[in-house]
VOPAGU-2260 file (C-alpha; in pm, 1 decimal, decimal comma):
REM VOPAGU-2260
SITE   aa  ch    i         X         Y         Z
SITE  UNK   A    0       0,0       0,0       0,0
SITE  UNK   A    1     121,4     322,4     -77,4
SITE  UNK   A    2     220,8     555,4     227,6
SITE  UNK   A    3     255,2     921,9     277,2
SITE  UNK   A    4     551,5    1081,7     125,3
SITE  UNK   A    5     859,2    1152,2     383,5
SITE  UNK   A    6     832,6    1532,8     235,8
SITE  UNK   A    7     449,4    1520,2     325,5
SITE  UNK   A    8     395,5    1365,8     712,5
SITE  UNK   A    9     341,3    1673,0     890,3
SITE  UNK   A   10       9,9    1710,1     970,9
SITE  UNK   A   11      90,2    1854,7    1236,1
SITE  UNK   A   12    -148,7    1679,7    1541,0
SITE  UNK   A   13    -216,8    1382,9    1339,9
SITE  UNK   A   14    -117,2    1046,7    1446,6
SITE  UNK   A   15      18,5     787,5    1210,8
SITE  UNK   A   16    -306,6     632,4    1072,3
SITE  UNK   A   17    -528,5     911,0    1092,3
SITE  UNK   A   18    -218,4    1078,1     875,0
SITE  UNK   A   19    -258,2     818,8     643,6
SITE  UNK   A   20    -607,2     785,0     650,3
SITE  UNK   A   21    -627,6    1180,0     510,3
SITE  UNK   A   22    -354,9    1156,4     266,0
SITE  UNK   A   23    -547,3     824,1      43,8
SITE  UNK   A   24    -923,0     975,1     175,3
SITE  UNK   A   25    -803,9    1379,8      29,7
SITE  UNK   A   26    -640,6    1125,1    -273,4
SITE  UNK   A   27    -984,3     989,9    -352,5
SITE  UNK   A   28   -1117,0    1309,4    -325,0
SITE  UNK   A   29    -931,2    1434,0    -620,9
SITE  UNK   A   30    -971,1    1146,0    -843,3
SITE  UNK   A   31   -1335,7    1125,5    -818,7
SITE  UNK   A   32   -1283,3    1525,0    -951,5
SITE  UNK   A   33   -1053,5    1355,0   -1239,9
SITE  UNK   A   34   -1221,3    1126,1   -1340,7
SITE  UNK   A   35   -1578,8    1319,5   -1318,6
SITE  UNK   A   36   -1762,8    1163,8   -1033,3
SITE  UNK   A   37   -1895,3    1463,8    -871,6
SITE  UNK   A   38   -2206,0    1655,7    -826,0
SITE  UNK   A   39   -2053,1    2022,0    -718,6
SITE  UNK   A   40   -2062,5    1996,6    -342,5
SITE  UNK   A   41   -2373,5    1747,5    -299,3
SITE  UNK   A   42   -2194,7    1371,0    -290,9
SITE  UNK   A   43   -1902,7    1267,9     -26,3
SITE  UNK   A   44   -1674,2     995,0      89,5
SITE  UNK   A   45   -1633,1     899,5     413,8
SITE  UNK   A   46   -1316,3     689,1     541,3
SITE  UNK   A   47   -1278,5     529,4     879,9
SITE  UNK   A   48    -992,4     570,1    1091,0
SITE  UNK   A   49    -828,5     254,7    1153,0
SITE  UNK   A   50    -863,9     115,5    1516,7
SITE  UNK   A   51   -1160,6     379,4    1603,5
SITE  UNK   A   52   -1496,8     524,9    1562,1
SITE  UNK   A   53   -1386,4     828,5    1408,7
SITE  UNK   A   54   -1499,5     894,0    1075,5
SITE  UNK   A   55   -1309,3    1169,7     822,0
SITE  UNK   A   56   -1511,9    1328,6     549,7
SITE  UNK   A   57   -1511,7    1644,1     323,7
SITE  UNK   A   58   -1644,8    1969,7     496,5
SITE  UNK   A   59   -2019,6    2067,6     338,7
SITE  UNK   A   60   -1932,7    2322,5      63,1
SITE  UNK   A   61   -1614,2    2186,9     -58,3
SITE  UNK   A   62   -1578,8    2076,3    -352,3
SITE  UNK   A   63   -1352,6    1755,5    -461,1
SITE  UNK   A   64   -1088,1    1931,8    -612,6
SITE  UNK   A   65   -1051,7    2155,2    -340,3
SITE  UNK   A   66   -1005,2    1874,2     -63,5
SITE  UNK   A   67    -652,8    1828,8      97,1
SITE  UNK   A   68    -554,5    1543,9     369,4
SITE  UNK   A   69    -525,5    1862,7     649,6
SITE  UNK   A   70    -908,5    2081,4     542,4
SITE  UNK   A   71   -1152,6    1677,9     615,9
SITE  UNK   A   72   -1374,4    1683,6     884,6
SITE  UNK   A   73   -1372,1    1421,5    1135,0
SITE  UNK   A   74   -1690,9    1285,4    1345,2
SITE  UNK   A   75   -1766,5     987,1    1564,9
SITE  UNK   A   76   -2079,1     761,6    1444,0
SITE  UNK   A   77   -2209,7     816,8    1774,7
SITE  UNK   A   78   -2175,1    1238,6    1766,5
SITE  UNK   A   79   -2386,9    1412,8    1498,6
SITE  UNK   A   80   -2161,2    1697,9    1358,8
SITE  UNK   A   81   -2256,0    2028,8    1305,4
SITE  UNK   A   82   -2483,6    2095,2     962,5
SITE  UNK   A   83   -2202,0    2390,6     872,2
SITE  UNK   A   84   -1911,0    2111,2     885,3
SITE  UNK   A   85   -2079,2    1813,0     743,9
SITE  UNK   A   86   -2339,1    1753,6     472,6
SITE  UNK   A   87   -2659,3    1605,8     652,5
SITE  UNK   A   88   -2763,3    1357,9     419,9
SITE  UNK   A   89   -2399,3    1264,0     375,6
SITE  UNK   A   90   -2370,1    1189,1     754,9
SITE  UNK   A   91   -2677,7     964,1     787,8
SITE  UNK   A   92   -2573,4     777,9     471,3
SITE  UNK   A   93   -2178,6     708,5     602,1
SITE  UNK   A   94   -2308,3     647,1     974,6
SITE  UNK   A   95   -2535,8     414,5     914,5
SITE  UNK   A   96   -2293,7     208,3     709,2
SITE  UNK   A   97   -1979,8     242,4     956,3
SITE  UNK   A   98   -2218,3     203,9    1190,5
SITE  UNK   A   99   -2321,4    -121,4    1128,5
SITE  UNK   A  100   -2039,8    -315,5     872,4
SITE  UNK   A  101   -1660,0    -298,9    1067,6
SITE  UNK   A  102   -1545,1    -446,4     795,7
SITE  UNK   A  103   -1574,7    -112,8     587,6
SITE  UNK   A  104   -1314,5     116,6     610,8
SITE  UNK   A  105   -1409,5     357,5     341,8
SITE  UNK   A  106   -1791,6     417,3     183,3
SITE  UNK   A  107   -1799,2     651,8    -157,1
SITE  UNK   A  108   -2133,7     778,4    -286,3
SITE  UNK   A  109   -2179,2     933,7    -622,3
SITE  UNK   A  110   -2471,4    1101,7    -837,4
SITE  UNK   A  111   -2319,4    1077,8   -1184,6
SITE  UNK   A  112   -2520,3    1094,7   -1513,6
SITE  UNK   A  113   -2473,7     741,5   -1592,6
SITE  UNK   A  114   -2526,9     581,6   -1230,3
SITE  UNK   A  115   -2842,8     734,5   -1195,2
SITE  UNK   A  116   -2997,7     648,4   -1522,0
SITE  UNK   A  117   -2929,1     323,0   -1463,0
SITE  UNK   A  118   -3065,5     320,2   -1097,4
SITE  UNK   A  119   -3393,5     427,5   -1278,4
SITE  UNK   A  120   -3383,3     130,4   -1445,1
SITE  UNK   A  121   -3617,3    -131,0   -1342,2
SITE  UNK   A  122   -3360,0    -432,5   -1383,4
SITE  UNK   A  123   -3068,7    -202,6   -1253,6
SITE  UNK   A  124   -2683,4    -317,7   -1337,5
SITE  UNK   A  125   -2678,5    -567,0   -1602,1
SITE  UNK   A  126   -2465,0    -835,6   -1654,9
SITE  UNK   A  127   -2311,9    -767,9   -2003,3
SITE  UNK   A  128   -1995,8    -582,5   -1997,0
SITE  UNK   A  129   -1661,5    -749,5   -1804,4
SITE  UNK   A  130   -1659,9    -421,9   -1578,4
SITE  UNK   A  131   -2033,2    -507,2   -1465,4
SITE  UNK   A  132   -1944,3    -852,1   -1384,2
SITE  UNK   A  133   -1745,8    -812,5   -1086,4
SITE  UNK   A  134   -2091,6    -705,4    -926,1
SITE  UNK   A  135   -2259,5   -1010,9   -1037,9
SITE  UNK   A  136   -2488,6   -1111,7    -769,5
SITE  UNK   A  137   -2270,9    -883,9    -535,6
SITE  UNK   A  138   -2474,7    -594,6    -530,7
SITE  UNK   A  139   -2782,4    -446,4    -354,4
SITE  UNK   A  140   -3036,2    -184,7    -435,8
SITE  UNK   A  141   -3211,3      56,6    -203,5
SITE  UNK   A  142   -3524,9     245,4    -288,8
SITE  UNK   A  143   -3549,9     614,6    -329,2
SITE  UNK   A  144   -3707,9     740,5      -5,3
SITE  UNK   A  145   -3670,7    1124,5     -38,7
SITE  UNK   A  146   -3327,9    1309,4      88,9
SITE  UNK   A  147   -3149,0    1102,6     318,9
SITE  UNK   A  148   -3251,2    1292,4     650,6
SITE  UNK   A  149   -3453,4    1072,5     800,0
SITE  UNK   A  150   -3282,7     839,5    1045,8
SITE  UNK   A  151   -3522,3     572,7    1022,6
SITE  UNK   A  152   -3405,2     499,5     648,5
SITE  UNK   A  153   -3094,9     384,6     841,6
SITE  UNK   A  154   -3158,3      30,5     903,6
SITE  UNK   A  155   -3361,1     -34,4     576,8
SITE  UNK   A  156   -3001,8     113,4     362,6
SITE  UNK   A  157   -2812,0     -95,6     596,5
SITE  UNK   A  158   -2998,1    -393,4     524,7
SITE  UNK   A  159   -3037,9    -362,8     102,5
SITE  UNK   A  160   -2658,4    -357,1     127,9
SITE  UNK   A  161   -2621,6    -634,6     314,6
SITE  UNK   A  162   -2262,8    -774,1     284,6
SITE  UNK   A  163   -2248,8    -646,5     -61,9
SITE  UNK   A  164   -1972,8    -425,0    -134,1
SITE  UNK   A  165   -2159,0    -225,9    -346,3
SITE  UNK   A  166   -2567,1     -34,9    -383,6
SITE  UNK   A  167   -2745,8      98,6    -646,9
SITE  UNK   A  168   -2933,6     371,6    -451,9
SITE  UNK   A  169   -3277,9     371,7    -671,4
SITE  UNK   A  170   -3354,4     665,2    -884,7
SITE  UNK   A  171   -3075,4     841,4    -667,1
SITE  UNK   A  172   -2702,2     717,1    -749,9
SITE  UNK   A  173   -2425,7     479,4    -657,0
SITE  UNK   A  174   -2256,1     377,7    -349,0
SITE  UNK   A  175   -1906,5     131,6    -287,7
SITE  UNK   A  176   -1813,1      18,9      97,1
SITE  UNK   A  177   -1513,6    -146,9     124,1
SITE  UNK   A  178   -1199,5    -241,0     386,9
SITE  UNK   A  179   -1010,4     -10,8     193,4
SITE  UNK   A  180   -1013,1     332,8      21,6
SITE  UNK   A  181    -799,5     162,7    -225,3
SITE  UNK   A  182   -1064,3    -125,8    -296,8
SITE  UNK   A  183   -1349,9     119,6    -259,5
SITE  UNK   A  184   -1258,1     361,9    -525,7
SITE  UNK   A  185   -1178,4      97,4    -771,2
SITE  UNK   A  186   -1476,9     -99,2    -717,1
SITE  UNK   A  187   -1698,3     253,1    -759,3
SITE  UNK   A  188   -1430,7     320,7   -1104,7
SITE  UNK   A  189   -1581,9     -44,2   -1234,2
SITE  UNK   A  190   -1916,1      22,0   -1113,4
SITE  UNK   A  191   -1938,9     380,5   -1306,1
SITE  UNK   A  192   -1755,2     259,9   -1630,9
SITE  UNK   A  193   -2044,6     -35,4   -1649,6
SITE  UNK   A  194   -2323,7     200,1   -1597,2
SITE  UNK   A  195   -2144,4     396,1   -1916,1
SITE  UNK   A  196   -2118,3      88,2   -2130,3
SITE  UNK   A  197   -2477,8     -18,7   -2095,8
SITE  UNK   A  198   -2663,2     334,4   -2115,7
SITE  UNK   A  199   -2418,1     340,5   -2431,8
SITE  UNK   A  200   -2514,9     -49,8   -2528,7
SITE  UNK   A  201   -2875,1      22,9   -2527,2
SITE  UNK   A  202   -2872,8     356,9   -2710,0
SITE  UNK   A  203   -2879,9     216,9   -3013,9
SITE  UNK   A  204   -3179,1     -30,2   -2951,1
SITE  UNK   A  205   -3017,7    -366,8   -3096,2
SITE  UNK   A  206   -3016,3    -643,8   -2883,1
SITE  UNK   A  207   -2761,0    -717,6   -2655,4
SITE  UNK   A  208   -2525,5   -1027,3   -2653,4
SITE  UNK   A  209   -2570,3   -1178,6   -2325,6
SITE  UNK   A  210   -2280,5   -1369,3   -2137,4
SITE  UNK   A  211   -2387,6   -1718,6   -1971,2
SITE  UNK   A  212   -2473,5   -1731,1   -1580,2
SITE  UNK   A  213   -2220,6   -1997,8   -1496,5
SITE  UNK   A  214   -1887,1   -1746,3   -1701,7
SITE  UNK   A  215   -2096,4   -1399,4   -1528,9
SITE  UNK   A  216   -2029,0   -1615,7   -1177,4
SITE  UNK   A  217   -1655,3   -1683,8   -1303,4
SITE  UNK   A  218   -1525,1   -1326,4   -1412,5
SITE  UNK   A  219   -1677,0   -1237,4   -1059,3
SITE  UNK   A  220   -1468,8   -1510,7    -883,6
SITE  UNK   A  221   -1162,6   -1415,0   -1124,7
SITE  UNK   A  222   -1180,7   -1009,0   -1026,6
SITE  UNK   A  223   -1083,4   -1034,4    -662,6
SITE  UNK   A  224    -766,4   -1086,5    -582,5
SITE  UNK   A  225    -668,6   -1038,5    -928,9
SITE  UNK   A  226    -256,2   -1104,0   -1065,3
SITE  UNK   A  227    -256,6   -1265,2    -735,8
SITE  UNK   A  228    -265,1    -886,5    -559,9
SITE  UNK   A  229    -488,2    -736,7    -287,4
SITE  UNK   A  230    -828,5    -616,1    -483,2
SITE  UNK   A  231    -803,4    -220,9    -594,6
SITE  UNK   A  232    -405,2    -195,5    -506,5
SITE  UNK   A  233    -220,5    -202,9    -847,7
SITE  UNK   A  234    -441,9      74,9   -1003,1
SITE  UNK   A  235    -438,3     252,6    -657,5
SITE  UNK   A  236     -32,0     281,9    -608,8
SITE  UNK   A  237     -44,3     392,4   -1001,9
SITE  UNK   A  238    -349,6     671,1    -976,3
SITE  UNK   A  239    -131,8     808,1    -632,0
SITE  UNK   A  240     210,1     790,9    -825,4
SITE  UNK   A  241      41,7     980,9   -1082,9
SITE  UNK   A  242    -171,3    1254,8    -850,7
SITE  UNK   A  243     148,3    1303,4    -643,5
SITE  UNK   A  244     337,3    1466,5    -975,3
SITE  UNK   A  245      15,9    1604,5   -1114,5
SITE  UNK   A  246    -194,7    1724,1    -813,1
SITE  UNK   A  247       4,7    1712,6    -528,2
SITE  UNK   A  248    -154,0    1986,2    -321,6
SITE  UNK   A  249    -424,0    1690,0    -172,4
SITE  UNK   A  250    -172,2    1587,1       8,9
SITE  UNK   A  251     -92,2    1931,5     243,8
């Protein structure tokens, strides 16, 4: 796993892992900017430190390319935080989730173009495109049950994602939870890129090829722990080598 840069480990009161919890959580940040995943200031990504209850997020009115490791807010799932530091809906969404899976270190929720239309889709995520197939019968769907700011919609998004990794939030957007940011972004990259390739598959209204249950079940099997490397690592140490020369303000 990549760690923060000797140049870059002064965050002043920060201990190790909350240091290098901000450094991949403000990395994130910026990448979701790259690579389009945002929604101005209205989506977030929440990272757990390791060890604790404390959550770090972004602060409500930043936007993605303006996070850094030292400007993320941190909380405690049991603490509401103020409305001014934290974006409500974001904080019910990433509480209930840390809240109730401790094997999720890092939850990302997005409202792009392409992950909503397909969360209106009655049938949701198909199963026709490589990148879709790693969710293959590993994902959940939640309906759309107004602005999450109503804590009793806690339990019912806890339970649609189950031990998933991943949720299509209905009519609403996407949503990756895994034990790492690293794992978590990539999964949410995959998920995005196969919402892209079927809105694009079914523009032009021919029929699409499908891929048999029993090889949709395989390519699932075959994407974790892929090249014989933790899941969401390879691309990860690559996108932070990159961001470090090209972006490397996330880091302050």
């Amino acid at each position: 796993m990549a760690t923060v840069p000797a140049d870059r480990q002064d965050f002043g009161r920060f201990d190790n892992a909350e240091r290098q919890t901000r450094y991949e959580l403000a990395a994130c940040y910026r990448l979701a900017a790259r690579y389009g995943m945002t929604d101005i200031i209205y989506t977030h990504i929440s990272a757990r430190i390791p060890g604790t209850n404390e959550i770090l997020i972004n602060r409500f009115g930043d936007m993605f390319h303006e996070v850094k490791a030292s400007n993320l807010v941190k909380f405690t799932i049991e603490d509401t935080p103020s409305e001014q530091d934290v974006n409500p809906a974001g904080y019910l969404i990433h509480s209930a989730i840390h809240g109730a899976r401790h094997d999720v270190g890092c939850v990302m929720h997005t409202h792009t173009v392409a992950g909503i239309a397909v969360a209106c889709q009655t049938k949701g995520l198909l199963p026709i495109s490589q990148h879709a197939l790693q969710f293959y019968n590993r994902i959940g769907y939640h309906d759309y049950e107004g602005i999450a700011l109503l804590d009793d919609e806690k339990p019912r998004l806890v339970k649609d994602l189950g031990t998933h990794g991943a949720l299509v939030l209905r009519n609403h957007g996407l949503l990756t939870a895994y034990a790492t940011i690293a794992e978590t972004f990539a999964a949410m990259y995959n998920l995005e890129r196969a919402c892209q390739i079927q809105i694009a598959a079914m523009t032009g209204g021919a029929e699409l090829y499908p891929i048999p249950d029993h090889i949709c079940e395989l390519t699932a099997q075959q994407t974790v722990g892929f090249a014989g490397q933790e899941t969401g690592v390879p691309e990860w140490t690559a996108l932070l080598r990159d961001l470090a020369l090209t972006d490397p303000d996330f880091a302050d």
